[in-house]
ZADO-1210 file (C-alpha; in nm, 4 decimals, padded with zeros to 6 digits):
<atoms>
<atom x="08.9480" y="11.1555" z="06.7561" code="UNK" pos="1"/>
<atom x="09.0620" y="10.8337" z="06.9525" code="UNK" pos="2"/>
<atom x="08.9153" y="10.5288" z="07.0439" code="UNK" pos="3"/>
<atom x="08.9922" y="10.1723" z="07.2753" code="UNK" pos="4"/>
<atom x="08.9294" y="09.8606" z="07.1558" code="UNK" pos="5"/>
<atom x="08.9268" y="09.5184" z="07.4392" code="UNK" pos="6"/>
<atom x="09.0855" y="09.2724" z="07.2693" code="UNK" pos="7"/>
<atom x="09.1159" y="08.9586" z="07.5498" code="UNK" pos="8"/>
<atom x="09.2373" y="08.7577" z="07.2664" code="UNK" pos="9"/>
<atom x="09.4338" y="08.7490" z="06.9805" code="UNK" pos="10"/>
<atom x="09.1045" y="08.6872" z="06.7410" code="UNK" pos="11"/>
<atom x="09.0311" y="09.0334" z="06.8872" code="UNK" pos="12"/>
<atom x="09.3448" y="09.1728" z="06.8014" code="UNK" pos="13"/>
<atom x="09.3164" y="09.0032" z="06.4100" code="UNK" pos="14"/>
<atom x="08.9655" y="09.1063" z="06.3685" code="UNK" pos="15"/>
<atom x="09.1145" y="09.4978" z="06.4830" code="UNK" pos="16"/>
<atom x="09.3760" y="09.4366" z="06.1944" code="UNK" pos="17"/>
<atom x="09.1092" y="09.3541" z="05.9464" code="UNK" pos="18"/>
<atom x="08.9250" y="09.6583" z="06.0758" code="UNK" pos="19"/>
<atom x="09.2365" y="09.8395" z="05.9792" code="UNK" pos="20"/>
<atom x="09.2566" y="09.7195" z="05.6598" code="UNK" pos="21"/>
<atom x="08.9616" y="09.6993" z="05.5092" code="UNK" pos="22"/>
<atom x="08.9096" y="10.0931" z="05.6327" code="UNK" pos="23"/>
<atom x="09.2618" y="10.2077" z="05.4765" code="UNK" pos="24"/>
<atom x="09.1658" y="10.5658" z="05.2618" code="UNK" pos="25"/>
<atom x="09.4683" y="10.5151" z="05.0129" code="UNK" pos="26"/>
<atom x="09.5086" y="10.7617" z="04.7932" code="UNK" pos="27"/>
<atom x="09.7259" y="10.8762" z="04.4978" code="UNK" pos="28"/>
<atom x="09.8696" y="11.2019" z="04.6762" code="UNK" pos="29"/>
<atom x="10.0005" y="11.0442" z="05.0697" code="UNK" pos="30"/>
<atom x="10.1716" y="10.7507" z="05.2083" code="UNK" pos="31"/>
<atom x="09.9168" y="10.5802" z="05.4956" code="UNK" pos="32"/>
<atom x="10.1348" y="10.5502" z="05.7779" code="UNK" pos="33"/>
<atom x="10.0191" y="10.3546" z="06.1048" code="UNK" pos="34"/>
<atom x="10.2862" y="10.3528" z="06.4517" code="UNK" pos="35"/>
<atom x="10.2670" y="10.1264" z="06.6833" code="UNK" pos="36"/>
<atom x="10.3877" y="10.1256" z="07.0783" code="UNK" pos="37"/>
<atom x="10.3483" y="09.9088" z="07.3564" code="UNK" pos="38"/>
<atom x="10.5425" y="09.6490" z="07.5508" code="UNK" pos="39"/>
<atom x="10.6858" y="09.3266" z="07.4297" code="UNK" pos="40"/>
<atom x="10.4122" y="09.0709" z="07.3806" code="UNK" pos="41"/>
<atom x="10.1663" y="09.3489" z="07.3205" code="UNK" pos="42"/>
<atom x="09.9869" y="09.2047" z="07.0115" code="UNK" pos="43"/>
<atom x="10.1787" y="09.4538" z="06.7383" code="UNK" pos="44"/>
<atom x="10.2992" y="09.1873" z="06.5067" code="UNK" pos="45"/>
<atom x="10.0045" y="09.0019" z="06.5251" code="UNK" pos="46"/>
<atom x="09.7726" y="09.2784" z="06.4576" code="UNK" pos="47"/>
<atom x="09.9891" y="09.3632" z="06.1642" code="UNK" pos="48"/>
<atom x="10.0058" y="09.0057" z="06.0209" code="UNK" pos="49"/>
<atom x="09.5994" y="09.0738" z="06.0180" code="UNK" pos="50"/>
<atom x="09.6293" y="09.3811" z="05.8737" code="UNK" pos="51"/>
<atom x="09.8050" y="09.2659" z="05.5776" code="UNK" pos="52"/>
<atom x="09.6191" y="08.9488" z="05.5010" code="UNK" pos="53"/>
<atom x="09.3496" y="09.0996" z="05.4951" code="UNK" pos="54"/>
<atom x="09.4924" y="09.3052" z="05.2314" code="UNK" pos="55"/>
<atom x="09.5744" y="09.0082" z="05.0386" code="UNK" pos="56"/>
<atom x="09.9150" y="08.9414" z="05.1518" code="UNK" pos="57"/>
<atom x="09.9771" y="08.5122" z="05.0810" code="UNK" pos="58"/>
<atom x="10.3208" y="08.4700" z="05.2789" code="UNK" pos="59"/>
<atom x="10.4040" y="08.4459" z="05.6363" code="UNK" pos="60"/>
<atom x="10.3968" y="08.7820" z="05.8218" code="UNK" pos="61"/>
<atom x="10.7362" y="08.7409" z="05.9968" code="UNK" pos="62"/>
<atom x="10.8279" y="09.0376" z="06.2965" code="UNK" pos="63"/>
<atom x="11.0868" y="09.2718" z="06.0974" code="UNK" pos="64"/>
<atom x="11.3079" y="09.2791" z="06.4551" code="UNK" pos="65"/>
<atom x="11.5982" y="09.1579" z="06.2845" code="UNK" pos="66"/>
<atom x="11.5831" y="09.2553" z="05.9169" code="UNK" pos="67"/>
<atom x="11.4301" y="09.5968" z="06.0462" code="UNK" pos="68"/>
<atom x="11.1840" y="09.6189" z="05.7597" code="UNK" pos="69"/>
<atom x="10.9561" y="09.3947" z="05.5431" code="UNK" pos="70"/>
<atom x="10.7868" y="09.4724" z="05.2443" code="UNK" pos="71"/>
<atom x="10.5058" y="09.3086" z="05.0955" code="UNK" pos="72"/>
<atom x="10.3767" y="09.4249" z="04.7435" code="UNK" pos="73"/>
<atom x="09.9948" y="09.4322" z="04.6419" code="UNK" pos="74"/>
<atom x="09.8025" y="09.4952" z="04.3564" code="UNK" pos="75"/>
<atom x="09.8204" y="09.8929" z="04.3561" code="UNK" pos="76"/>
<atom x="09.9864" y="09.9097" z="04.6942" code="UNK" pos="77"/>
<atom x="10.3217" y="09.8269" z="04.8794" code="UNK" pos="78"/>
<atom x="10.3161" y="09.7471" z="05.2647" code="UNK" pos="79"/>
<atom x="10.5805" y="09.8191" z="05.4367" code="UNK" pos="80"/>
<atom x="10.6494" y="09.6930" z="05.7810" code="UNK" pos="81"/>
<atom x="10.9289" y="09.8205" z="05.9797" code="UNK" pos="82"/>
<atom x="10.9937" y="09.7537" z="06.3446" code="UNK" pos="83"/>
<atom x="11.2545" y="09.9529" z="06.5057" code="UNK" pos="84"/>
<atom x="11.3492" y="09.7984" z="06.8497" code="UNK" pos="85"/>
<atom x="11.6963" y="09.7436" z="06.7775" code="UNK" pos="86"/>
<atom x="11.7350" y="10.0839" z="06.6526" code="UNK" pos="87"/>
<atom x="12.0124" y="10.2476" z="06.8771" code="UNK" pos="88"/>
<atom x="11.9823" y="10.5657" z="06.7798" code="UNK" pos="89"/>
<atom x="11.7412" y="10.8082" z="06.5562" code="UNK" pos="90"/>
<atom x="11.9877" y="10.9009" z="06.2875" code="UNK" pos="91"/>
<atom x="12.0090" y="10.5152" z="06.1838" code="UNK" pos="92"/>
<atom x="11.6763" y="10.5618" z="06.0422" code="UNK" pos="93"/>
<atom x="11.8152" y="10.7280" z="05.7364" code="UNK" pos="94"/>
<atom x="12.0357" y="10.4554" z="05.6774" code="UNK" pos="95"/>
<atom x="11.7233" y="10.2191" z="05.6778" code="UNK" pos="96"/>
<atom x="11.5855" y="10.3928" z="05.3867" code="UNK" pos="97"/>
<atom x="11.2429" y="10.4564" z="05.5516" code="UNK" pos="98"/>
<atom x="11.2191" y="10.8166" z="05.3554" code="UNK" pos="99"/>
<atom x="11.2155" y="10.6205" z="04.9944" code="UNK" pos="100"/>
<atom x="10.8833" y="10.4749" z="05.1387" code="UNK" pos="101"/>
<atom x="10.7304" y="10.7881" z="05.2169" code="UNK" pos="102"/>
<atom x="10.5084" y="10.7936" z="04.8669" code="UNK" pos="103"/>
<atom x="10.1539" y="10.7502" z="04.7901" code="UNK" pos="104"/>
<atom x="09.9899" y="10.4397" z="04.7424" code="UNK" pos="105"/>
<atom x="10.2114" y="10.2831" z="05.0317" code="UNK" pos="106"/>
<atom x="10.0949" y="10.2058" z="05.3289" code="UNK" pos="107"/>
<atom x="10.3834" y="10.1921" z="05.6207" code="UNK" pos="108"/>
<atom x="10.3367" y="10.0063" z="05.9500" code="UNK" pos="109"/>
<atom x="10.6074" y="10.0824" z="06.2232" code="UNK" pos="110"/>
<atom x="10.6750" y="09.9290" z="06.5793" code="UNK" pos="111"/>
<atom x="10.8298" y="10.1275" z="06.8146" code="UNK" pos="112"/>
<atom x="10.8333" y="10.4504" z="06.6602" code="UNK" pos="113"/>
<atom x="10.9389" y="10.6475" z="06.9633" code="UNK" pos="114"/>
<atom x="11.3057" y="10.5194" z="06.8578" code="UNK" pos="115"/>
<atom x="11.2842" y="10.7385" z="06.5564" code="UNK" pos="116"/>
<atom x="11.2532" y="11.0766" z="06.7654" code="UNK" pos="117"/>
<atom x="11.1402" y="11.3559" z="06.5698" code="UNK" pos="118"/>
<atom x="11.2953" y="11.1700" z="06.2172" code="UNK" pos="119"/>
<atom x="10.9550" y="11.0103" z="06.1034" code="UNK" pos="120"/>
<atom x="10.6388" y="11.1983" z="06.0069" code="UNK" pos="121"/>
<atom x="10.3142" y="11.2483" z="06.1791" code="UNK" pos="122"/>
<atom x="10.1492" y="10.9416" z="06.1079" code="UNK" pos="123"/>
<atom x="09.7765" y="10.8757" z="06.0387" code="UNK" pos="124"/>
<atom x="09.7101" y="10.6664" z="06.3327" code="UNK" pos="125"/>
<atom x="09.8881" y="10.6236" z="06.6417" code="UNK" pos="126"/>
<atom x="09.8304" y="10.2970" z="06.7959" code="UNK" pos="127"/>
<atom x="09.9089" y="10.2060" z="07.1604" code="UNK" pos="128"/>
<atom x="09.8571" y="09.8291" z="07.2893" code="UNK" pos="129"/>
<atom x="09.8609" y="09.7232" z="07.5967" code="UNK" pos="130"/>
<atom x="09.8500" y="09.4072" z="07.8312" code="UNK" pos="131"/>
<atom x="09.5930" y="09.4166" z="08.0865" code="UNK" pos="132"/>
<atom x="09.6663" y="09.3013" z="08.3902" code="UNK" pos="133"/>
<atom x="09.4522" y="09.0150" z="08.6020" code="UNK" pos="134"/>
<atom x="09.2774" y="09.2907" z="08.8303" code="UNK" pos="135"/>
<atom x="09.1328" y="09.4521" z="08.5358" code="UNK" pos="136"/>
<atom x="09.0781" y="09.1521" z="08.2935" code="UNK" pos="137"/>
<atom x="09.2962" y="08.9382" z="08.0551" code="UNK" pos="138"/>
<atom x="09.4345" y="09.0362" z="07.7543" code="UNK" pos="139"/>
<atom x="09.5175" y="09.3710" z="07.5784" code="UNK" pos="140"/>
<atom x="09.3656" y="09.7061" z="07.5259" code="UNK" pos="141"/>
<atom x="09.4874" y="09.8857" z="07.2068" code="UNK" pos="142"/>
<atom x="09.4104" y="10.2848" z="07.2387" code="UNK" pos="143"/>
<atom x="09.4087" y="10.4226" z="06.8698" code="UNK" pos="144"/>
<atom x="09.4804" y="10.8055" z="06.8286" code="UNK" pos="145"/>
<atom x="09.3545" y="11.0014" z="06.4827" code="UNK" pos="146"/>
<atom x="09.6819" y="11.2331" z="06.3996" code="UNK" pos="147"/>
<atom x="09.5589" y="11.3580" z="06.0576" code="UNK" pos="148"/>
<atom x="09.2271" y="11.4202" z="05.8645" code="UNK" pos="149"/>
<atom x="09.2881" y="11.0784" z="05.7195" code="UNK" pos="150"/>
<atom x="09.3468" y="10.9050" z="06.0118" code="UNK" pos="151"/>
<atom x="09.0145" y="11.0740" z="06.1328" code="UNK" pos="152"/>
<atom x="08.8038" y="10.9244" z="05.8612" code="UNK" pos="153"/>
<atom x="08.9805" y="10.6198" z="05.8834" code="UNK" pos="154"/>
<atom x="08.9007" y="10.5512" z="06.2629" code="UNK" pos="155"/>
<atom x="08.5315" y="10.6494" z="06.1716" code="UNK" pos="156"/>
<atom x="08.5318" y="10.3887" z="05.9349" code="UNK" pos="157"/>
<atom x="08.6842" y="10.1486" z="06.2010" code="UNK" pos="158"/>
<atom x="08.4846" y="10.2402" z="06.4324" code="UNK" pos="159"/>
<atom x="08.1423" y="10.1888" z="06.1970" code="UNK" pos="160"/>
<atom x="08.3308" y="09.7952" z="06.0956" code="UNK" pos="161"/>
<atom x="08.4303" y="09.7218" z="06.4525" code="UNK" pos="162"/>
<atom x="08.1879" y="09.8957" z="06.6984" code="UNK" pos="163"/>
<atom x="08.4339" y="09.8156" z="07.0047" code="UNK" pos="164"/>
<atom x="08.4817" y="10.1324" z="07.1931" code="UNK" pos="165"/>
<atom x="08.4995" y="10.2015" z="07.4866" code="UNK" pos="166"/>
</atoms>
């Protein structure tokens, strides 16, 4: 299951994260894990700072490009956003820690997860954002891929809170 979302500005983009969020299926058995790719300026941090207020996260949502990962604990859930640009190679990632995150009632967020290789799991949704160029209008385009039966429901319900595809 996939969908596109136009989002020519970043109240597009928030209102996708808020989408996100208020869809999530947590469960007790399975981490929720969301990746996201695209190219610098793309819209991922800012989608995930809306993803996570809405969840109820207070603080700042500051880009994890330096620390490599943030975590932000909820009521019943941790967050856990991880963004690995700077990531020179895939066997760092076990330094990092990620696989103590892997356990249910977490939800992890990750930029750039085609530094990882083959080191992360299959996540639930695979998000791709784009920035459109003049020709075909401004803004971005973020292309959201289903990779498990959870993902699948949760881009139904998306799709039901935010009727934006395309």
């Amino acid at each position: 299951m996939r969908g596109v979302w136009l989002l020519p500005s970043a109240r597009e983009t928030e209102e996708l994260g808020a989408a996100l969020a208020g869809s999530c299926p947590l469960d007790s058995h399975a981490p929720r894990l969301i990746y996201l790719s695209g190219p610098l300026g793309a819209g991922k941090t800012t989608l995930v700072a809306a993803l996570l207020h809405a969840l109820g996260v207070q603080e700042a949502v500051r880009s994890p490009s330096y620390a490599l990962i943030e975590t932000y604990a909820l009521p019943g859930l941790q967050a856990v956003h991880v963004d690995l640009y700077r990531l020179q190679a895939a066997d760092e990632l076990e330094q990092l820690g990620i696989r103590d995150y892997l356990n249910p009632r977490t939800l992890l967020l990750v930029e750039w997860p085609g530094r990882a290789g083959r080191a992360l799991p299959k996540p639930d949704l695979d998000l791709q954002l784009d920035l459109m160029t003049e020709g075909t209008g401004a803004g971005r385009r973020c292309r959201i891929e289903a990779c498990s039966p959870a993902g699948e429901a949760w881009l139904a319900l998306v799709e039901r809170a935010l009727p934006r595809g395309v």
